[in-house]
C-alpha positions in Angstrom: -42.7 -20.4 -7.8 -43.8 -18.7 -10.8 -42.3 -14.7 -11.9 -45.9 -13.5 -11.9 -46.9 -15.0 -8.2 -43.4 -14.2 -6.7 -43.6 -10.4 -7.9 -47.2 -10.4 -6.6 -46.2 -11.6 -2.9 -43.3 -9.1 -2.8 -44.9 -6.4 -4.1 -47.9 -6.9 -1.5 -45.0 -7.2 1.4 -43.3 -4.0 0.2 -46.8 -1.8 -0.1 -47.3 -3.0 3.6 -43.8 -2.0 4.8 -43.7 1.2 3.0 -47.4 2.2 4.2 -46.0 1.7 7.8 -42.9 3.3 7.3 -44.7 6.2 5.6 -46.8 6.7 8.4 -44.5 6.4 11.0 -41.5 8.7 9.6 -44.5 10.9 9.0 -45.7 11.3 13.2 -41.5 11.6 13.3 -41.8 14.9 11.4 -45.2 15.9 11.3 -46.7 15.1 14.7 -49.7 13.5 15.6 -52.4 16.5 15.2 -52.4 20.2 14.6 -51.7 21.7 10.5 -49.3 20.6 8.7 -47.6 23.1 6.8 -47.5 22.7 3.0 -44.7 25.2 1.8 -40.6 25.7 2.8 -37.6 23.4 4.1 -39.2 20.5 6.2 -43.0 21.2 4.8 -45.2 18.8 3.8 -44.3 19.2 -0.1 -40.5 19.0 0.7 -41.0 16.1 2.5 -42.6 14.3 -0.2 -38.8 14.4 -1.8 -36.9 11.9 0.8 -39.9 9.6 1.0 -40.5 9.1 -2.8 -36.5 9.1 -2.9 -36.6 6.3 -0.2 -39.3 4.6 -1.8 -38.3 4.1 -4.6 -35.0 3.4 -3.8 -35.9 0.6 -0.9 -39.0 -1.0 -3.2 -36.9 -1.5 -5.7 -33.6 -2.6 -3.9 -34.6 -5.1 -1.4 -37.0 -7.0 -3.5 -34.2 -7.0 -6.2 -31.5 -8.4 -4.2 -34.1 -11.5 -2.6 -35.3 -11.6 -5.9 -31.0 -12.5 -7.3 -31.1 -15.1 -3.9 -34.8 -16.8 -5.2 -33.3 -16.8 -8.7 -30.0 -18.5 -7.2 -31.4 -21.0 -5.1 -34.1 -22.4 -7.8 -37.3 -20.6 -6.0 -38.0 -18.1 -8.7 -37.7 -18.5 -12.4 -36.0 -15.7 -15.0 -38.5 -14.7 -17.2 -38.2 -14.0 -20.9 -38.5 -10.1 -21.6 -37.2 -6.5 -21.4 -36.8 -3.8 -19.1 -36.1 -0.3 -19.8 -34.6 -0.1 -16.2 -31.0 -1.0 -15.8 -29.4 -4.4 -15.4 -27.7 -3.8 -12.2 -29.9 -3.6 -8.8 -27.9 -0.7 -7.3 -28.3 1.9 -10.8 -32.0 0.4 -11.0 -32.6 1.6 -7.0 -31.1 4.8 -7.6 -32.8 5.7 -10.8 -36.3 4.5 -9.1 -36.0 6.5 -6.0 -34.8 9.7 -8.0 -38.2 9.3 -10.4 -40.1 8.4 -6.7 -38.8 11.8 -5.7 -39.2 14.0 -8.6 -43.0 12.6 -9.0 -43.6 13.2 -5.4 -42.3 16.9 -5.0 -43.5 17.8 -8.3 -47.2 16.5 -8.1 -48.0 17.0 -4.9 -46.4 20.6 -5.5 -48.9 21.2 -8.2 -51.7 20.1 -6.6 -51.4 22.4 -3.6 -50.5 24.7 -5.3 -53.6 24.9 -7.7 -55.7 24.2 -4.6 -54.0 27.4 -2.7 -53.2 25.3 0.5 -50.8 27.0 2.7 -51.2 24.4 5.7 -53.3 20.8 5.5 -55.5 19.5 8.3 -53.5 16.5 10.0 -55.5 13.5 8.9 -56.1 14.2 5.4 -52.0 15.2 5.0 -51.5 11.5 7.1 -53.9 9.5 4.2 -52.2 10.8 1.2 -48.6 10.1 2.9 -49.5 6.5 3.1 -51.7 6.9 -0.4 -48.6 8.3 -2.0 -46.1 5.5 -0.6 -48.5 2.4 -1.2 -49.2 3.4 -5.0 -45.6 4.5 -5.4 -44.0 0.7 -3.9 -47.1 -0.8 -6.3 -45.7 0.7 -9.7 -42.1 0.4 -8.8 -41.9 -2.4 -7.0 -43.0 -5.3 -9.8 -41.2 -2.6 -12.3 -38.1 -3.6 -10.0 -39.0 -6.9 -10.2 -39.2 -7.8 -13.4 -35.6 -6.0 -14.5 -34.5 -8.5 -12.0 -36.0 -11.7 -13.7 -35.9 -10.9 -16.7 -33.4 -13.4 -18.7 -30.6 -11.4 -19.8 
């Protein structure tokens, strides 16, 4: 299999897994109705910190380490290239979920904090959970992905 077609398949796999584990760690803390609050430990902007840290970390470690095995067993082709990210998978996950993290607090911090939002209505807090972790596993996914193959 091609690099381009292989990061493709794994990053669709990972936007699915990370949508469903956004939504369920999200009932976990948040419930299944009622306001969600926005501010303080255990709000809905400090929880955007373990799930971008997660993330980032998981999209980006998992993908890497079947990417070494495809690479290994002849499924998956290096590819010529570079990579700002680091070399080695478990740096490179640790780097991406701290950026996941940072993003997450900090945006979604400014946001509601422009808009003046003390407490969210349930579903709309629940859509931009799974919003946030389905664009975050798309950017850092194939970014993980292509530090893996590239030829080195």
């Amino acid at each position: 299999m091609n690099a381009t077609a292989y990061i493709r398949r794994e990053t669709a796999v990972s936007i699915a897994i990370n949508v469903a584990l956004s939504a369920a760690f999200f009932v976990a803390v948040f419930g299944v109705e009622g306001l969600v609050p926005v501010w303080g430990v255990g709000g809905y902007v400090f929880d955007f910190s373990p799930q971008g840290f997660m993330i980032g970390l998981m999209a980006t470690l998992v993908p890497g380490l079947l990417a070494r095995k495809a690479v290994a067993s002849g499924k998956v082709v290096r590819v010529d290239g570079k990579s700002g990210l680091p070399a080695a998978v478990l740096p490179r996950a640790i780097l991406c979920g701290a950026q996941g993290a940072a993003v997450g607090v900090a945006g979604s911090a400014l946001l509601l904090w422009a808009a003046g939002a003390t407490q969210l209505e349930w579903l709309p807090a629940l859509l931009a959970k799974l919003a946030f972790g389905a664009v975050l596993a798309l950017i850092v996914t194939p970014a993980g992905l292509r530090a893996e193959l590239t030829k080195r």
